[in-house]
C-alpha positions in Angstrom: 98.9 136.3 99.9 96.4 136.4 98.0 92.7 136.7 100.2 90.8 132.9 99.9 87.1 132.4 99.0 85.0 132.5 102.2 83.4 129.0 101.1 86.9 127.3 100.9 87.9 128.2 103.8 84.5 127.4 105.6 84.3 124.0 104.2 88.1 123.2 105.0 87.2 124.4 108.5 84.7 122.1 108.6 87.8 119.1 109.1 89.6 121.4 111.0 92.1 122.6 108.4 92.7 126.0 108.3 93.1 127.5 104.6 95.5 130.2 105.0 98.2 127.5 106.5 98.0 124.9 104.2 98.3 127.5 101.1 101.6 129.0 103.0 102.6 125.6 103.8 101.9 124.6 100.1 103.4 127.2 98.7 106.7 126.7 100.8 107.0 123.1 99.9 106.4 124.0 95.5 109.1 126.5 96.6 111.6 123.3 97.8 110.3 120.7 95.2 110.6 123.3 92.0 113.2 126.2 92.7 116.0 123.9 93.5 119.2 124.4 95.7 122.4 124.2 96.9 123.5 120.6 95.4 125.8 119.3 98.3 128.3 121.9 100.0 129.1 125.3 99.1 132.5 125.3 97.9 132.4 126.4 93.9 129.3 127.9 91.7 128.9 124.7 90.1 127.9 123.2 93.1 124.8 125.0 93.0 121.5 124.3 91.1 118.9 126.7 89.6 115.8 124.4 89.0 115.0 120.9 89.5 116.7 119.7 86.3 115.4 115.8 87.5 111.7 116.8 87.4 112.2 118.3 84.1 113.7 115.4 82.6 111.5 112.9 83.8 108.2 115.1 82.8 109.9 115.3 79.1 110.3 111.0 79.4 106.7 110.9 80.1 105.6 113.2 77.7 107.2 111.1 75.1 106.3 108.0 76.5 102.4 109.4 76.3 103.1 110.2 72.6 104.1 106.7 71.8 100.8 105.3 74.1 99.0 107.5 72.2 99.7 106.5 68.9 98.0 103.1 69.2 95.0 105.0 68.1 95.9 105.3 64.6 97.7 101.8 64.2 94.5 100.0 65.7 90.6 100.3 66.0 90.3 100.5 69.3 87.5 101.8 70.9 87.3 104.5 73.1 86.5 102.7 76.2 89.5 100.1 76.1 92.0 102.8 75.0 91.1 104.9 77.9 91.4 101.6 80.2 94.7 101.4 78.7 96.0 104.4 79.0 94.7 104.4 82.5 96.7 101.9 83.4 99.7 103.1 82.6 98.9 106.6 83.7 98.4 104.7 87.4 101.2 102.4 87.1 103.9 105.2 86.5 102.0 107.8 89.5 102.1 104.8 91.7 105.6 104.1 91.1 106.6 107.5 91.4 104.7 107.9 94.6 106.1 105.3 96.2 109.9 106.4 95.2 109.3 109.9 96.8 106.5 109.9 99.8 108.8 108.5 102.2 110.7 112.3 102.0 107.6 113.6 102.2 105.3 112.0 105.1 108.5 110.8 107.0 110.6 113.9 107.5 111.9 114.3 110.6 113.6 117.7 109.8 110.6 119.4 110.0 110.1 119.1 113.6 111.8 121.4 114.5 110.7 124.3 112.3 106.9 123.5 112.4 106.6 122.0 115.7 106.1 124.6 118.1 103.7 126.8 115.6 100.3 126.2 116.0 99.4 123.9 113.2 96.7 121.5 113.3 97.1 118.2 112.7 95.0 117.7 109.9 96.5 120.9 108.1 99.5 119.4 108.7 98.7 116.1 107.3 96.8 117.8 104.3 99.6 120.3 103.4 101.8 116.7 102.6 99.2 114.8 101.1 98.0 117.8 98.7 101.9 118.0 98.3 102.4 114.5 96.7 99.0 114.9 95.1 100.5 118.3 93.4 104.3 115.6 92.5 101.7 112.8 90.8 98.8 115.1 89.0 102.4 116.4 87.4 103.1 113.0 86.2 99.6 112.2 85.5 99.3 115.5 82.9 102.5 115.0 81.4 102.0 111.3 80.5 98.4 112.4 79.5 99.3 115.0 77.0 99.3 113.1 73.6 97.1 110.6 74.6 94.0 113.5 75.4 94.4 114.3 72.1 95.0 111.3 70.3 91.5 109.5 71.6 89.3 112.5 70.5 89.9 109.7 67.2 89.1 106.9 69.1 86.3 104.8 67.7 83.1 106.1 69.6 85.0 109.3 70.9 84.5 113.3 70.4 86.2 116.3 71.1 84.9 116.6 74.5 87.1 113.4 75.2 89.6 116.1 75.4 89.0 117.7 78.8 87.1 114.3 80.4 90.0 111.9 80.2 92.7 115.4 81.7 90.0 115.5 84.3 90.0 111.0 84.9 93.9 111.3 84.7 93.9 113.4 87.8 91.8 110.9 89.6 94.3 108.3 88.4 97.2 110.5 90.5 94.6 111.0 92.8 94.2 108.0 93.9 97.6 106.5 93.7 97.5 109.2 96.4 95.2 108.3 98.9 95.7 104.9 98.7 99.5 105.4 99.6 98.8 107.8 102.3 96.3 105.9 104.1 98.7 102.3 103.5 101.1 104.6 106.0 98.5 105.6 108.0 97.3 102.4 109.1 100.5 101.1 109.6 101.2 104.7 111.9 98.4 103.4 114.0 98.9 99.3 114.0 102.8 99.3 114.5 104.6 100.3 117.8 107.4 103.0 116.8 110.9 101.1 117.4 109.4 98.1 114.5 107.6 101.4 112.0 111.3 102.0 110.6 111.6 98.4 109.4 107.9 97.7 108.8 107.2 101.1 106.4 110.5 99.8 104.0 108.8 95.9 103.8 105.8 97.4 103.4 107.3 99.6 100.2 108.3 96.1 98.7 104.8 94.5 99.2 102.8 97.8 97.5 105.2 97.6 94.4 104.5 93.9 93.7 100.5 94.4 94.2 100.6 97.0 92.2 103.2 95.6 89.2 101.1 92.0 89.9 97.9 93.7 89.8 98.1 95.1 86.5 98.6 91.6 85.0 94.8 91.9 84.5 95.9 93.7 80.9 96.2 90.8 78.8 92.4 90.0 79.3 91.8 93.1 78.0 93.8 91.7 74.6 93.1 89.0 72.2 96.5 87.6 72.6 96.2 85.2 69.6 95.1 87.4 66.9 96.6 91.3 68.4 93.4 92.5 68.2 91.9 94.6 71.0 89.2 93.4 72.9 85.2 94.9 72.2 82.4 95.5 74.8 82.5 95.9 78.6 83.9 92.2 80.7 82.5 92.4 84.0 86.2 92.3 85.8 86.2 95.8 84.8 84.5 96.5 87.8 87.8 95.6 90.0 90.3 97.3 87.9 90.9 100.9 88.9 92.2 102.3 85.4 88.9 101.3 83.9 86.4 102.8 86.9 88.0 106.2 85.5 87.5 105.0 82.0 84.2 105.0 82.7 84.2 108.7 84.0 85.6 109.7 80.7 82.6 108.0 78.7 80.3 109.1 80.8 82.2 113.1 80.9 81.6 112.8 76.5 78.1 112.0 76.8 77.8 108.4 76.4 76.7 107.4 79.9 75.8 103.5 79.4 74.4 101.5 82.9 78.2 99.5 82.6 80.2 103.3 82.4 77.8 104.9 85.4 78.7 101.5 86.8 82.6 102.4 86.6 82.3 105.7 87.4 80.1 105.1 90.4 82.7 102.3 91.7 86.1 104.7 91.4 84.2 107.8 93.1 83.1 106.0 96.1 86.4 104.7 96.3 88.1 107.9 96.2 85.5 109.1 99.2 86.2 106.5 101.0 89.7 106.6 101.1 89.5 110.5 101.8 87.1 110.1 104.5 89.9 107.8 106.3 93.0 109.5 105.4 91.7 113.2 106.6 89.6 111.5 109.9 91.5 108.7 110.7 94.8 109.7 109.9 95.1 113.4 109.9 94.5 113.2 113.7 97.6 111.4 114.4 99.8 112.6 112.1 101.6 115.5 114.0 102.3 113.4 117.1 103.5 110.4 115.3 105.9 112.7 113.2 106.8 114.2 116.6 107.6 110.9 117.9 109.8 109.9 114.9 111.6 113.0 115.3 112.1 112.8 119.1 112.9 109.5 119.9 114.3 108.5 122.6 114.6 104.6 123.7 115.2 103.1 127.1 118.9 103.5 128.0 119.2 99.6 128.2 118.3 99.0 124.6 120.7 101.9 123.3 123.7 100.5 125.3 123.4 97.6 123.7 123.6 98.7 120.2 126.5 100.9 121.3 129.4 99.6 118.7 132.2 97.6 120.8 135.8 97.4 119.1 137.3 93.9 119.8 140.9 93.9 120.8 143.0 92.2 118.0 143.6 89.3 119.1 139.6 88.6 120.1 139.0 89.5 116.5 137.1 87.0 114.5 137.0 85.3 110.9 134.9 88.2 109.5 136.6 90.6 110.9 140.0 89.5 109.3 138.3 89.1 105.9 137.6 92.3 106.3 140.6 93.5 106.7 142.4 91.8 103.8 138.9 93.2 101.6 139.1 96.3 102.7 142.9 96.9 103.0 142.6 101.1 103.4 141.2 103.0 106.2 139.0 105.3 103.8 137.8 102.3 102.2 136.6 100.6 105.4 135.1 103.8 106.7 133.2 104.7 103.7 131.9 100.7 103.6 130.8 101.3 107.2 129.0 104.5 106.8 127.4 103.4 103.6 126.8 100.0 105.7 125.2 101.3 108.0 122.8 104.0 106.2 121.6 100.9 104.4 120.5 99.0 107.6 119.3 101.6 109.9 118.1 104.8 107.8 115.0 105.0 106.9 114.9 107.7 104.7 117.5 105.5 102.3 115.1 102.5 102.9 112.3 103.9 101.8 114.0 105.3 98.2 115.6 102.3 98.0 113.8 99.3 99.0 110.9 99.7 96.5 113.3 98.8 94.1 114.6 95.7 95.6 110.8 94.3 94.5 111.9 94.2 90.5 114.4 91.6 90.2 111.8 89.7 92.4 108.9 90.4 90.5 110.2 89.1 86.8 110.4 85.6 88.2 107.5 85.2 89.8 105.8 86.3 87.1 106.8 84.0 85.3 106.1 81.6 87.9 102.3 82.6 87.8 102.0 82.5 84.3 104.0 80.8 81.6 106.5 78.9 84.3 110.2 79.7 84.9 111.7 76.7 82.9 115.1 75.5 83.2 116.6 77.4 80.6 119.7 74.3 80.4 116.3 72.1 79.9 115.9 70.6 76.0 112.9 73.2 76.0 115.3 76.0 75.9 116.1 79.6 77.0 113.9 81.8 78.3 114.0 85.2 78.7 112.6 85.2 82.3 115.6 83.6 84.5 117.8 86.3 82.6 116.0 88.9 83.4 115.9 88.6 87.0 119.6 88.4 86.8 119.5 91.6 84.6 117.5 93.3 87.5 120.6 92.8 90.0 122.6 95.3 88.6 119.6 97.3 87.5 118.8 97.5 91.4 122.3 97.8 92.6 122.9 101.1 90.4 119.7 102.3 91.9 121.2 101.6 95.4 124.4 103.8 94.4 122.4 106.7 93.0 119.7 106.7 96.2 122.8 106.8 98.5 124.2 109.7 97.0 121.5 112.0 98.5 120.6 112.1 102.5 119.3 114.4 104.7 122.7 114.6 106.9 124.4 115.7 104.1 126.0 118.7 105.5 128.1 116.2 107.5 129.6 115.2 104.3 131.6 118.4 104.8 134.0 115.3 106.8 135.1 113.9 102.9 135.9 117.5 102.3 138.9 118.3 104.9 140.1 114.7 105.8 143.1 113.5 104.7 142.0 111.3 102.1 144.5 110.8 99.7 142.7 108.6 97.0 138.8 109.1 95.5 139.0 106.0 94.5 139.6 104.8 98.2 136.2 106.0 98.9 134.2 104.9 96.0 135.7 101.5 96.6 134.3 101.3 99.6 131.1 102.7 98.6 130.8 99.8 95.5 131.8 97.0 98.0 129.1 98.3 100.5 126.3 98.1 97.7 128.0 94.8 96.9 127.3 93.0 99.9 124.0 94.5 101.1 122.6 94.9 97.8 124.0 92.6 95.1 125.2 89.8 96.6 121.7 89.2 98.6 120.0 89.7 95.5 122.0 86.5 93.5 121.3 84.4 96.8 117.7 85.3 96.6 117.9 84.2 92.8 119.9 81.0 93.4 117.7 79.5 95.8 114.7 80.5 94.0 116.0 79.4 90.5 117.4 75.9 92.7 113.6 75.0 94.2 111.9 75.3 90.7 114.8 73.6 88.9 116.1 71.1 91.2 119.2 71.5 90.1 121.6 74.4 92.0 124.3 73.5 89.5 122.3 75.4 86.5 121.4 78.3 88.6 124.4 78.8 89.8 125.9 78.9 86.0 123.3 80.9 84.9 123.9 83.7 87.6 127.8 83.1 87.6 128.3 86.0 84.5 126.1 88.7 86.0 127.8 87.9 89.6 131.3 88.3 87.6 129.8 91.5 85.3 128.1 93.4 88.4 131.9 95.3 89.8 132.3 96.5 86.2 128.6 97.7 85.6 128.8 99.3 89.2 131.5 101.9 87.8 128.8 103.4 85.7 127.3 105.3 88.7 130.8 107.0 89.5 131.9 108.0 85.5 133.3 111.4 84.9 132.3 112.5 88.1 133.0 112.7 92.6 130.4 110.4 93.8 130.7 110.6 97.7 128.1 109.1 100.0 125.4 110.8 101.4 126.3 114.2 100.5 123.7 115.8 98.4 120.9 117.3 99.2 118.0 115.5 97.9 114.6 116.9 95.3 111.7 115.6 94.3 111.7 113.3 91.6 115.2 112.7 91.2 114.8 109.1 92.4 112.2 108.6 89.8 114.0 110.3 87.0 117.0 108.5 88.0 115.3 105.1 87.4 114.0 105.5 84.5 117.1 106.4 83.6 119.4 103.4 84.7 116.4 100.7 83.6 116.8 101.9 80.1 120.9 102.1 80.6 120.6 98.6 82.2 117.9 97.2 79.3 119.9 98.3 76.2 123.7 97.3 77.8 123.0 94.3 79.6 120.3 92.8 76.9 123.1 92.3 74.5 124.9 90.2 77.2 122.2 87.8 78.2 121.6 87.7 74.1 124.8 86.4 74.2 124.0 84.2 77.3 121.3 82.5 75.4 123.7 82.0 72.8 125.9 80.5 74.5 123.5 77.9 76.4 122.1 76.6 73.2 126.1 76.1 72.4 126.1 77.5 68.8 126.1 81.1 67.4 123.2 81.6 64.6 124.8 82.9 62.0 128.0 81.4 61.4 126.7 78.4 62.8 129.9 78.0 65.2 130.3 75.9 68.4 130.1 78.9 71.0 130.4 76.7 74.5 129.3 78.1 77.9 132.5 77.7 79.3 134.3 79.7 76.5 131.4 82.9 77.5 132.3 82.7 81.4 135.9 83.4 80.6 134.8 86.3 78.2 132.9 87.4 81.1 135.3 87.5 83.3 137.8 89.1 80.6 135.2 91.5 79.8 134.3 92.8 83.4 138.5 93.4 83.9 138.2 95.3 80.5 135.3 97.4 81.3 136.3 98.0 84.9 139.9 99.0 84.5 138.7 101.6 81.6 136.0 102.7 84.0 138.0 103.3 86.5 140.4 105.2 84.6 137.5 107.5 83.5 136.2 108.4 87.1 139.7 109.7 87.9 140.1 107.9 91.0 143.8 108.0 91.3 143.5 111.8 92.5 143.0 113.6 95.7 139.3 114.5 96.9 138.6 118.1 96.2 139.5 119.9 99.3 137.6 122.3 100.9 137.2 126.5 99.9 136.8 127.8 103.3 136.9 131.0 101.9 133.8 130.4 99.8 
């Protein structure tokens, strides 16, 4: 290793971090996040991966998403302070995201216990390994999205060429601080909440951070003149509580145009970044190793786990739900894998904390329409809208992601069981693993809707027919995350930033698919088709729905292969 500068190390002494372990420590987890590895279970070279394939693909979608921000420069005259406060935003919006899909594998791992524990490693070198870790993940994210757009503004109106290197340098205090306010979020919760209520508590909490942050960045159309599409001119004092434009003001003030409003900004988003450094490293780097210790150890009083102990009722004490769930799930490998999948979706919480920030978007379309232009009845003489839809779209947006998240798990070397049981079908096992995400996932999700979309309508009969095709089209669209491939539960081995790649992913899937159907929705509730200016009833597009889903899901099915045998084990590999 190569020897550190005495005045690093001396001032990361100073918080009781020594140098030399958190650049091994670094260096080990770059190793894990970039290099790759074995993919599930070592039974055939394909199963193996050279590289993170994931983070490579979803660098390349926000390179090119960065080119397309970018080009607003030279379809507008916008200045150089509102396209940095644009940019901005999006830059934090996609690092908070991002962070908030991958830290939970990253703070919460319980693996590491018993590797690092007994080696003498401080606390707060401990805690700043992970959190320079995730900084290392979002700064990635930050400087790909950045790219284009560094470049671009140097033609901003009031910009130069040292625009260049001062909005590189704000974009890394965008990932920054999507960062440290993460890290310290979990580390006050790590000090307020007792242990046996953090599992359920930190995946809430995932649900509440995506919705302040999607809600939060509502603030954008004030920075447009909505009426006329032109941008906005001159400094609005809100600027002062919205992040992306305290780093705006670093850039103008890093190309030599320091004005009282950018020292202002820039003033505002580094004493916020101290701030939240001061209490990450003193507050919670103290606590850190023995709270990880604690989730890795646990052990609760022998009263509480005999009572979660699972019971099998005799047959004849069996109830209503259990017989329903026999005729539902009518194979033993279909009720074990809707079990095991069942039961990582209640009680894991390293699948609850990938998954559960993604419950907040088919939330989060409705009640923003709620807050700002209303969520009218879309049966209502003032016609469709495109919010109610959405939020149905979302469903099987979310519902995909549930499939993909439960693909990966940190037990996944007990998914050698799939491998040498007797399982004669795939498709015995996949069944079981839609019908899990069915009823945890989807099915929850349309209640949510229905009794949202009831309250503001006053009318459960409309929300009920408008969620009735997406209800009816979810099975099929479920298929998609088991095409052309063996999709068993829980048995990969999972990398940084596959989650994030992996929604991005399924949202553009989802938006290009599933738009044309509520298109044809809309249609259909207006009761005429444009063009040929035909009667098109409602009725008449609920039986094509239900037509279309059998279509779709019997050729889907027929594509995954399910009719044959689980690849069996290579023992001699």
């Amino acid at each position: 290793m190569r020897r550190i500068p005495p005045f690093i190390t001396a001032a990361a002494a100073r918080y009781n971090i020594d140098a030399r372990q958190l650049a091994t420590l670094v260096g080990i987890y770059l190793k894990q996040d970039l290099r790759g590895g074995r993919a599930f279970m070592q039974f055939s070279a394909r199963e193996y991966v050279r590289g993170n394939l994931a983070l490579l693909l979803l660098l390349g979608m926000y390179v090119f998403t960065g080119f397309i921000m970018g080009m607003t420069v030279f379809v507008t005259d916008i200045d150089v302070l509102h396209f940095s406060i644009v940019i901005h935003t999006f830059t934090l919006l996609i690092v908070a995201l991002a962070i908030l899909a991958e830290s939970g594998n990253v703070i919460f791992n319980e693996s590491e216990g018993d590797i690092l524990g007994h080696l003498p490693i401080s606390s707060r070198t401990y805690f700043a390994a992970k959190v320079l870790n995730l900084f290392l993940f979002t700064a990635l994210l930050a400087a790909a999205a950045n790219l284009f757009p560094a470049i671009f503004g140097s033609w901003a109106v009031g910009a130069n060429l040292l625009f260049i290197p001062a909005h590189a340098l704000a974009a890394l205090l965008d990932a920054l601080l999507a960062t440290a306010l993460i890290v310290t979020s979990y580390g006050i919760l790590m000090r307020m909440v007792s242990r046996e209520r953090f599992d359920s508590i930190i995946s809430y909490s995932q649900i509440i951070l995506v919705l302040v942050f999607m809600f939060g960045f509502q603030i954008m159309p004030r920075v447009m003149d909505v009426q006329v599409m032109q941008l906005a001119r001159g400094f609005r004092w809100y600027y002062l509580l919205f992040p992306p434009a305290w780093f705006a003001g670093v850039t103008l003030v890093l190309i030599g145009k320091p004005q009282l409003y950018g020292l202002a900004l820039a003033g505002i988003g580094i004493t916020v970044l101290l701030v939240l450094g001061q209490l990450a490293i003193r507050k919670v780097g103290n606590d850190y190793s023995s709270f990880v210790s604690k989730l890795t150890y646990r052990e609760g009083p022998r009263k509480h786990r005999a009572s979660r102990t699972l019971r099998v009722a005799p047959a004849a004490r069996r109830g209503l739900g259990d017989w329903l769930k026999l005729v539902w799930l009518a194979r033993p490998a279909e009720r074990a894998a809707f079990d095991l999948v069942s039961i990582y979706l209640r009680r894991n919480r390293e699948v609850k904390v990938r998954l559960y920030p993604s419950l907040a978007y088919f939330v989060f379309v409705p009640l923003l329409a709620v807050f700002t232009e209303g969520l009218p009845d879309p049966f209502s003489p003032r016609g469709v809208d495109a919010y109610p839809l959405m939020g149905a779209l979302m469903i099987c947006y979310v519902a995909l992601t549930a499939v993909e998240v439960l693909r990966f798990s940190e037990h996944q070397e007990a998914a050698y069981i799939f491998r040498v049981a007797p399982v004669v079908r795939l498709g015995d096992v996949h069944s079981g693993f839609r019908k899990a995400v069915m009823t945890w996932v989807a099915l929850p999700g349309f209640t949510v809707l229905f009794v949202l979309y009831s309250v503001l309508w006053r009318n459960p009969l409309h929300a009920a027919l408008l969620l009735a095709p997406w209800a009816i089209i979810t099975p099929a669209m479920l298929m998609l995350g088991f095409l052309f491939r063996e999709t068993l539960p829980l048995a990969r081995k999972y990398q940084k930033g596959q989650q994030t790649a992996r929604n991005l992913l399924l949202f553009l899937a989802c938006f290009v698919v599933l738009s044309l159907f509520g298109g044809l929705q809309a249609v259909a509730i207006q009761g005429r088709l444009p063009v040929i200016k035909t009667t098109f009833p409602y009725w008449l597009f609920i039986v094509l729905s239900v037509l279309y889903s059998a279509f779709c899901y019997f050729i889907l099915r027929a594509l995954s292969r399910e009719a044959r045998a689980i690849q069996p084990s290579d023992l001699n590999g």
